[in-house]
PyMOL CGO cylinders between C-alpha atoms (Angstrom):
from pymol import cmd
from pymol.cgo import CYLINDER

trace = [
    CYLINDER, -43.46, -24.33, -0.07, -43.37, -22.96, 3.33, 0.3, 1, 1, 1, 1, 1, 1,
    CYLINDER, -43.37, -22.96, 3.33, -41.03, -20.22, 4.26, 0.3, 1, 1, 1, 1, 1, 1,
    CYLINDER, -41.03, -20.22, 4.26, -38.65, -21.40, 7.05, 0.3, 1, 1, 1, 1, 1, 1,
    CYLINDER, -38.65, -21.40, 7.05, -37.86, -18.05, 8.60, 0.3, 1, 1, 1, 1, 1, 1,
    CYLINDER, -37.86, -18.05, 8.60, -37.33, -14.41, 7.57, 0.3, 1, 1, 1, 1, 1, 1,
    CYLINDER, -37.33, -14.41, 7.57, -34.01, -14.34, 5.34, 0.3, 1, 1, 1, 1, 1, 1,
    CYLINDER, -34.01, -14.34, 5.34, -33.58, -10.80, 5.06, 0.3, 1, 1, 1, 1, 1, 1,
    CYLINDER, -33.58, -10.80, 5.06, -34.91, -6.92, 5.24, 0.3, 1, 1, 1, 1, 1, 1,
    CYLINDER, -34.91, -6.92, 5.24, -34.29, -5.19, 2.10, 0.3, 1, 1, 1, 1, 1, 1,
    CYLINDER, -34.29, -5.19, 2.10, -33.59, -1.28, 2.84, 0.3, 1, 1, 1, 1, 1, 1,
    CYLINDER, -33.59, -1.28, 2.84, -32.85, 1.01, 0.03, 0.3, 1, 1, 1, 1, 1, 1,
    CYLINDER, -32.85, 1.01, 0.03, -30.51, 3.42, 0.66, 0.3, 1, 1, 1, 1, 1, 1,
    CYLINDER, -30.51, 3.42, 0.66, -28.98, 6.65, -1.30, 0.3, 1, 1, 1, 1, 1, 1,
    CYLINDER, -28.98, 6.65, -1.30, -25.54, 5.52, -0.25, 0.3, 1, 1, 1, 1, 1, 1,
    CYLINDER, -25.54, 5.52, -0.25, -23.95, 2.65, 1.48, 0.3, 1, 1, 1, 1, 1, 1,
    CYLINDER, -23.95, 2.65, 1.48, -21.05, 5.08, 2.93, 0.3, 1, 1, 1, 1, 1, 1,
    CYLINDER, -21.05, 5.08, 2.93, -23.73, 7.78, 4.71, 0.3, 1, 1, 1, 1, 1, 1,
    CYLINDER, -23.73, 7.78, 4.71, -25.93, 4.49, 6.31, 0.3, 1, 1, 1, 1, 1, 1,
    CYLINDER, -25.93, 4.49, 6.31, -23.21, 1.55, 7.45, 0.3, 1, 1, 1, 1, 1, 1,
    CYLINDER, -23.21, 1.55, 7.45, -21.82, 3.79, 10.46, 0.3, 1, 1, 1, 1, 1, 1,
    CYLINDER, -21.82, 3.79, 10.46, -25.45, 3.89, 11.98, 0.3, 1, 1, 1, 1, 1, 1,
    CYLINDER, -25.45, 3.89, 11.98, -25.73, 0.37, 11.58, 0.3, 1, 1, 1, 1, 1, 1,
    CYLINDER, -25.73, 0.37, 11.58, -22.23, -0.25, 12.94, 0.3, 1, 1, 1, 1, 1, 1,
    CYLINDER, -22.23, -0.25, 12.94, -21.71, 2.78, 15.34, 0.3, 1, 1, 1, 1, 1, 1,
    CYLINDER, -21.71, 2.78, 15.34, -25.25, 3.11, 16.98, 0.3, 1, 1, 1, 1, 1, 1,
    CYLINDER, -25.25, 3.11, 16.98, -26.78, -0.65, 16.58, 0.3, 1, 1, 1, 1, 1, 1,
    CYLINDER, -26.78, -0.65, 16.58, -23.49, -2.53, 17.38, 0.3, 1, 1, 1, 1, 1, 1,
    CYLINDER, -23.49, -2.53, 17.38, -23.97, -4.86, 14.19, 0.3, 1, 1, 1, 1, 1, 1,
    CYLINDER, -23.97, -4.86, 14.19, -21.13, -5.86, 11.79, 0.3, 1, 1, 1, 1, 1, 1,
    CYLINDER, -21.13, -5.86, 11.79, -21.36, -4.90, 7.54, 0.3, 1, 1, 1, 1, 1, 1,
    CYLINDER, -21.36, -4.90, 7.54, -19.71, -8.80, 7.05, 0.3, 1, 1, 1, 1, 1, 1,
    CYLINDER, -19.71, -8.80, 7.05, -20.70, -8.61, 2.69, 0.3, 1, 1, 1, 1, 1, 1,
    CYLINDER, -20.70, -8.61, 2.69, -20.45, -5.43, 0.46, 0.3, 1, 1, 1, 1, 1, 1,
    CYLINDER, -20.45, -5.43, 0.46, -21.85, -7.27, -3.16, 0.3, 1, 1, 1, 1, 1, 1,
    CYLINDER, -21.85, -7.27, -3.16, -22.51, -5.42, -6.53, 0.3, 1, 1, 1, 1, 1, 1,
    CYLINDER, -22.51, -5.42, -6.53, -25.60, -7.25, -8.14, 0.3, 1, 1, 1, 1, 1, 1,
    CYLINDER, -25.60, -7.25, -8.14, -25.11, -5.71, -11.86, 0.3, 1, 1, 1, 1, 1, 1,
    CYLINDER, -25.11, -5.71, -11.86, -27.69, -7.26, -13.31, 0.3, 1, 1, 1, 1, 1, 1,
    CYLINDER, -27.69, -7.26, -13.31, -30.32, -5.70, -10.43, 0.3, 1, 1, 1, 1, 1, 1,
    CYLINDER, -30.32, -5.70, -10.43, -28.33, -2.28, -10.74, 0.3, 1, 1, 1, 1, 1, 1,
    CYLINDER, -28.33, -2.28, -10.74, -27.53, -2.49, -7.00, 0.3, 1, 1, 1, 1, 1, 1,
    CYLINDER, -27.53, -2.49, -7.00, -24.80, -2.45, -4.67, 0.3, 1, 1, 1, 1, 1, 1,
    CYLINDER, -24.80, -2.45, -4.67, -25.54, -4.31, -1.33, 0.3, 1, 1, 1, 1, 1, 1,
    CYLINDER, -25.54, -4.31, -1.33, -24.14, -4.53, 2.08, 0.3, 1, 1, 1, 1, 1, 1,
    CYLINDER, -24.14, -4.53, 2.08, -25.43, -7.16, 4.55, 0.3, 1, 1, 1, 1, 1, 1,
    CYLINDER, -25.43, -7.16, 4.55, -25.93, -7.26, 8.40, 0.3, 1, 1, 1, 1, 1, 1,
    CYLINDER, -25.93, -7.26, 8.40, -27.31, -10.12, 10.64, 0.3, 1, 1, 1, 1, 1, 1,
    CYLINDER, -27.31, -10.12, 10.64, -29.37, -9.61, 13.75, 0.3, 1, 1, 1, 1, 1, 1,
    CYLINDER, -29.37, -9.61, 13.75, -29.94, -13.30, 14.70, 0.3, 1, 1, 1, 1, 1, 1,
    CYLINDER, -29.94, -13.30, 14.70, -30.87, -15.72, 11.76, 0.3, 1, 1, 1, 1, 1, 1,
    CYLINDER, -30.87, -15.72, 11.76, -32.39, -12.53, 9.79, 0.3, 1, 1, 1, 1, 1, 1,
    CYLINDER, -32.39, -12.53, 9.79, -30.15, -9.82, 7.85, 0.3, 1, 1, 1, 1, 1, 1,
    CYLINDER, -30.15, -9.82, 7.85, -30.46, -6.57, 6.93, 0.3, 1, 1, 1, 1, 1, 1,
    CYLINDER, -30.46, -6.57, 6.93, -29.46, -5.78, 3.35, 0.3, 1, 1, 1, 1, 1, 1,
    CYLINDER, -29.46, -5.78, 3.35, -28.84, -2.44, 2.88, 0.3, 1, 1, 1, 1, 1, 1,
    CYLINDER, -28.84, -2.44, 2.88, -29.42, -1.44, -1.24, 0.3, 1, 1, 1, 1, 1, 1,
    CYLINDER, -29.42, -1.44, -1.24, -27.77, 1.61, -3.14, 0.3, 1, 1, 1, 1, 1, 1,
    CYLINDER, -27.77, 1.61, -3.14, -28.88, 1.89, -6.50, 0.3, 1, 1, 1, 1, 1, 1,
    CYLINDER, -28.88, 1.89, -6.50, -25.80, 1.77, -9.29, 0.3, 1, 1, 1, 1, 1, 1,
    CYLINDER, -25.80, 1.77, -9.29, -28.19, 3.37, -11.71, 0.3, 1, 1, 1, 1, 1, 1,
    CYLINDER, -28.19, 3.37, -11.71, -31.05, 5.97, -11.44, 0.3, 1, 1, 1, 1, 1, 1,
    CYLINDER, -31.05, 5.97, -11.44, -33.08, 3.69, -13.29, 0.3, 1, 1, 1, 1, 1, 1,
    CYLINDER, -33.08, 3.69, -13.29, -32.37, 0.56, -11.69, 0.3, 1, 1, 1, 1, 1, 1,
    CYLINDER, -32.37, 0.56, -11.69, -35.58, -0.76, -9.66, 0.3, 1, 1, 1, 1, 1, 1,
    CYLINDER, -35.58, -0.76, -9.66, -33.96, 0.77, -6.39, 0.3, 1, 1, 1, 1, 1, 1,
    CYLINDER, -33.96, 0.77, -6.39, -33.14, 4.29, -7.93, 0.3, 1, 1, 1, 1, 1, 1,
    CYLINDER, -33.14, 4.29, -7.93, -37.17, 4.48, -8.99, 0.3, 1, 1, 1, 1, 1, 1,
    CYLINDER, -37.17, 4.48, -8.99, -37.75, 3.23, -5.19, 0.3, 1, 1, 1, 1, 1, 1,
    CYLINDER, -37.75, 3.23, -5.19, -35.94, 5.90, -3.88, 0.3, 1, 1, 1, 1, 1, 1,
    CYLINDER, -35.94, 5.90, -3.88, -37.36, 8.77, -6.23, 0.3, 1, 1, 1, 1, 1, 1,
    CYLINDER, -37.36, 8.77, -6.23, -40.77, 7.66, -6.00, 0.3, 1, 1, 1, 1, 1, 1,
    CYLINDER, -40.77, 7.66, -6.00, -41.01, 7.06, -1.89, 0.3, 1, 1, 1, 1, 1, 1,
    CYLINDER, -41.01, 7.06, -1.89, -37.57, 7.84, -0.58, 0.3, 1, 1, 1, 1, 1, 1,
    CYLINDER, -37.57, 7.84, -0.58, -35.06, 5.99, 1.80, 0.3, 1, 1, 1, 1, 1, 1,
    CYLINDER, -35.06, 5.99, 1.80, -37.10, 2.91, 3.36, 0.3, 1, 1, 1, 1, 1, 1,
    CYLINDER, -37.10, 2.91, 3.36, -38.27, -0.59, 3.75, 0.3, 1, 1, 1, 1, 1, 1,
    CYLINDER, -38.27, -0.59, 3.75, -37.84, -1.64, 0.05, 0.3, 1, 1, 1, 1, 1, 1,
    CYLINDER, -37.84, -1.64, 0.05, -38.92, -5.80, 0.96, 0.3, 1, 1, 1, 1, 1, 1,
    CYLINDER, -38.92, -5.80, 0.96, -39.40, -8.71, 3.24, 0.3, 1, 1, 1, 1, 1, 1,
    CYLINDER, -39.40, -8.71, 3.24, -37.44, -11.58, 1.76, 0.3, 1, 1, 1, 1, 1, 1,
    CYLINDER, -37.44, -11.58, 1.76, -38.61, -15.31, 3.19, 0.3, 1, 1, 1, 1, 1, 1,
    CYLINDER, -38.61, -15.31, 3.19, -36.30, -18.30, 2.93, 0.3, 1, 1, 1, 1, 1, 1,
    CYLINDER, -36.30, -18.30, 2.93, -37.96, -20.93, 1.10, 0.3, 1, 1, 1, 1, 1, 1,
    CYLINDER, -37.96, -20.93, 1.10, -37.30, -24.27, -0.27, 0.3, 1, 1, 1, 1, 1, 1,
    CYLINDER, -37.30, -24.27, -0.27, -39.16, -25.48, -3.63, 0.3, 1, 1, 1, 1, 1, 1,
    CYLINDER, -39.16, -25.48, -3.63, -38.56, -22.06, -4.86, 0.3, 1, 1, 1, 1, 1, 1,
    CYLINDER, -38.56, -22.06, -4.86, -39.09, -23.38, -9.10, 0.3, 1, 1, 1, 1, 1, 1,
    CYLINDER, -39.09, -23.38, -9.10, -42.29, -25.09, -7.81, 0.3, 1, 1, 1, 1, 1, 1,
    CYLINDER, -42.29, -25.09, -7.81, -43.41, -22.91, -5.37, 0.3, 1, 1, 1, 1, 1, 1,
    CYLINDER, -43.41, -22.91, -5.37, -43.81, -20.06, -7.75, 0.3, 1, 1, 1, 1, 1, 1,
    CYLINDER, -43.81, -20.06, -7.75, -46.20, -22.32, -10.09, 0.3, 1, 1, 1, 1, 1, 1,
    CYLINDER, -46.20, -22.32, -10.09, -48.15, -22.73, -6.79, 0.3, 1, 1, 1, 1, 1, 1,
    CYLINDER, -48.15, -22.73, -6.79, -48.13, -19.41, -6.33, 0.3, 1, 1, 1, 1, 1, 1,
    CYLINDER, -48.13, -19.41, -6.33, -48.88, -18.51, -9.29, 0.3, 1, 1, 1, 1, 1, 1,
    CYLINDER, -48.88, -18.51, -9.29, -52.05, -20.71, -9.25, 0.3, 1, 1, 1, 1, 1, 1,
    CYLINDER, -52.05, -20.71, -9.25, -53.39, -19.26, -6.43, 0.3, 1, 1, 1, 1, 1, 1,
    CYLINDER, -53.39, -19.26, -6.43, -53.54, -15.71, -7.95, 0.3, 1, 1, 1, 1, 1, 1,
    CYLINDER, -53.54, -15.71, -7.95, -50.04, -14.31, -7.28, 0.3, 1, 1, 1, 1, 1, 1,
    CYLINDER, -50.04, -14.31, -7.28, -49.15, -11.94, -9.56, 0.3, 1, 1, 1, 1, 1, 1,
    CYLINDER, -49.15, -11.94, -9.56, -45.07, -13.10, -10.19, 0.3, 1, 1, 1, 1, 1, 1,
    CYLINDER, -45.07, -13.10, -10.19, -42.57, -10.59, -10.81, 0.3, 1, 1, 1, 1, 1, 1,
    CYLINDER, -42.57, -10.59, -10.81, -40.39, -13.50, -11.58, 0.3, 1, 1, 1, 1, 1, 1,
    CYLINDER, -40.39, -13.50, -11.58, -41.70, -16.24, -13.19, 0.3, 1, 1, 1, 1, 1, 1,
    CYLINDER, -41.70, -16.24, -13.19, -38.53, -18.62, -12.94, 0.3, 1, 1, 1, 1, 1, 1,
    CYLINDER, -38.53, -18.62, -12.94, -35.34, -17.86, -10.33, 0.3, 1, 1, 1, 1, 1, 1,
    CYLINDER, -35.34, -17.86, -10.33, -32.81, -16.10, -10.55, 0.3, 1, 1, 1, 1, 1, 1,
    CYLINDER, -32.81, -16.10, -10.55, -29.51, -15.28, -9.10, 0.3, 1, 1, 1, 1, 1, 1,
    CYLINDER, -29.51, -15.28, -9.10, -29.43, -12.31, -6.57, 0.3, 1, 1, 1, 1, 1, 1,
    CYLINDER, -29.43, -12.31, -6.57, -26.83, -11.51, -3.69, 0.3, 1, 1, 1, 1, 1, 1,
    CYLINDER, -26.83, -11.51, -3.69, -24.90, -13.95, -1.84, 0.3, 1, 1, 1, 1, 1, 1,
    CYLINDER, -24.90, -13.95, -1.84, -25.42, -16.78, -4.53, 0.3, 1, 1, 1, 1, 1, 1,
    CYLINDER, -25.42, -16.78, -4.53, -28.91, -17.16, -3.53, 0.3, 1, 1, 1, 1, 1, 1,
    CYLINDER, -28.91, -17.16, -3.53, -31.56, -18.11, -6.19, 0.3, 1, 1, 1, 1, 1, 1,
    CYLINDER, -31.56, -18.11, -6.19, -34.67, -15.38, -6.10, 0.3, 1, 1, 1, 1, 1, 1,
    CYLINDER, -34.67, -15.38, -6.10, -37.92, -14.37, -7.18, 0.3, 1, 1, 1, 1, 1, 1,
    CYLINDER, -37.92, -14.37, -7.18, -40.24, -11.01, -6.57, 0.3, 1, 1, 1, 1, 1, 1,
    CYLINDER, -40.24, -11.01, -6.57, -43.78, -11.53, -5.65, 0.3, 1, 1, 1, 1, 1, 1,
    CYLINDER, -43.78, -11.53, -5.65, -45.70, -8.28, -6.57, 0.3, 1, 1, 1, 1, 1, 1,
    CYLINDER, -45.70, -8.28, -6.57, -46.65, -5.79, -3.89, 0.3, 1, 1, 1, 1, 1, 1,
    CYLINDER, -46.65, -5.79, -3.89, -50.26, -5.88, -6.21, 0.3, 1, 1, 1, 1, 1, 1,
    CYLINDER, -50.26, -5.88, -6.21, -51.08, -9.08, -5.19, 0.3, 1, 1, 1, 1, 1, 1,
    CYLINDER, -51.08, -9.08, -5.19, -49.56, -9.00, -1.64, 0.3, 1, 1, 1, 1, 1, 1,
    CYLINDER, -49.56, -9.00, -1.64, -51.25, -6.32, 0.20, 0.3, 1, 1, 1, 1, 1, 1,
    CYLINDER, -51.25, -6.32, 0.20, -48.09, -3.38, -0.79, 0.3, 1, 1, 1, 1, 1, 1,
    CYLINDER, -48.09, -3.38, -0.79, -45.23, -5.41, 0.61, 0.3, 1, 1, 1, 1, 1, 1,
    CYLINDER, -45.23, -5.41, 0.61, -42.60, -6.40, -1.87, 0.3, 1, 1, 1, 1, 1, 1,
    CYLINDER, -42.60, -6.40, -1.87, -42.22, -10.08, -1.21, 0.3, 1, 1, 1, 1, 1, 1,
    CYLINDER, -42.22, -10.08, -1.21, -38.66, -11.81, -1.94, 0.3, 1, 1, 1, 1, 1, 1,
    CYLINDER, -38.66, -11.81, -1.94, -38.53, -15.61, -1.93, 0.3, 1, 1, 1, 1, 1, 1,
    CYLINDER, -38.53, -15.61, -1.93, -35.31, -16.96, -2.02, 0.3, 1, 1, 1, 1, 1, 1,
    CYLINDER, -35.31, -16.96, -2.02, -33.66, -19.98, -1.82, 0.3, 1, 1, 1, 1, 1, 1,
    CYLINDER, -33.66, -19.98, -1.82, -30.37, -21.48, -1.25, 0.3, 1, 1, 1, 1, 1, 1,
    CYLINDER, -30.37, -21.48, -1.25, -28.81, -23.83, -3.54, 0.3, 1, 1, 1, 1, 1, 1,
    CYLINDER, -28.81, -23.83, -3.54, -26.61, -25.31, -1.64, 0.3, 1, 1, 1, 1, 1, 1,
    CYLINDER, -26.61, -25.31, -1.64, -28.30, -26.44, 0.92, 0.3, 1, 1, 1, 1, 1, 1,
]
cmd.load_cgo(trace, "trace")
């Protein structure tokens, strides 16, 4: 498994409202997806610069992973997500190699993409996404 380019920039944000203008307004980019991911207690919005977005994440819930994020470091980089494919067996590879796995199997995150968290632990303090398509 060999990631095929940078899929997306995860930025957590307090709210959505306060941080789309600057994206819109001062960068010239266009919000094209607001998502709620309920099971990740998270409301998204999405921009693309080239083949890479930037998600933009407001926590639903104080204690959702993004409302700890926020608390704990403030308003930031939350994670680098890489487009993979192999995701199911990449993880195992991964995993064999010494990765600690936040997520041990896929799952479903924002724009029907299947997902899995690498942990920061294990990756030098970045907060590595892998995600993978299904469709494609």
């Amino acid at each position: 498994m060999t990631p095929t380019h940078i899929e997306h920039i995860g930025i957590a944000v307090k709210n959505l409202e306060e941080v789309i203008p600057y994206y819109e307004n001062v960068l010239g980019l266009k919000c094209y997806n607001i998502e709620e991911v309920a099971d990740q207690k998270v409301k998204t919005a999405f921009f693309k610069v080239g083949q890479t977005k930037i998600e933009l994440l407001e926590s639903t819930d104080p204690e959702g992973p993004i409302g700890k994020f926020i608390e704990k470091k403030g308003e930031g980089i939350h994670h680098l997500a890489f487009a993979v494919n192999g995701l199911a067996e990449g993880l195992t590879a991964i995993e064999t190699k010494g990765v600690r796995l936040i997520d041990k199997a896929p799952r479903k995150g924002a724009e029907g993409l299947n997902i899995a968290f690498l942990h920061p632990k294990s990756t030098f303090g970045v907060l590595t996404e892998l995600c993978e398509d299904p469709n494609a």
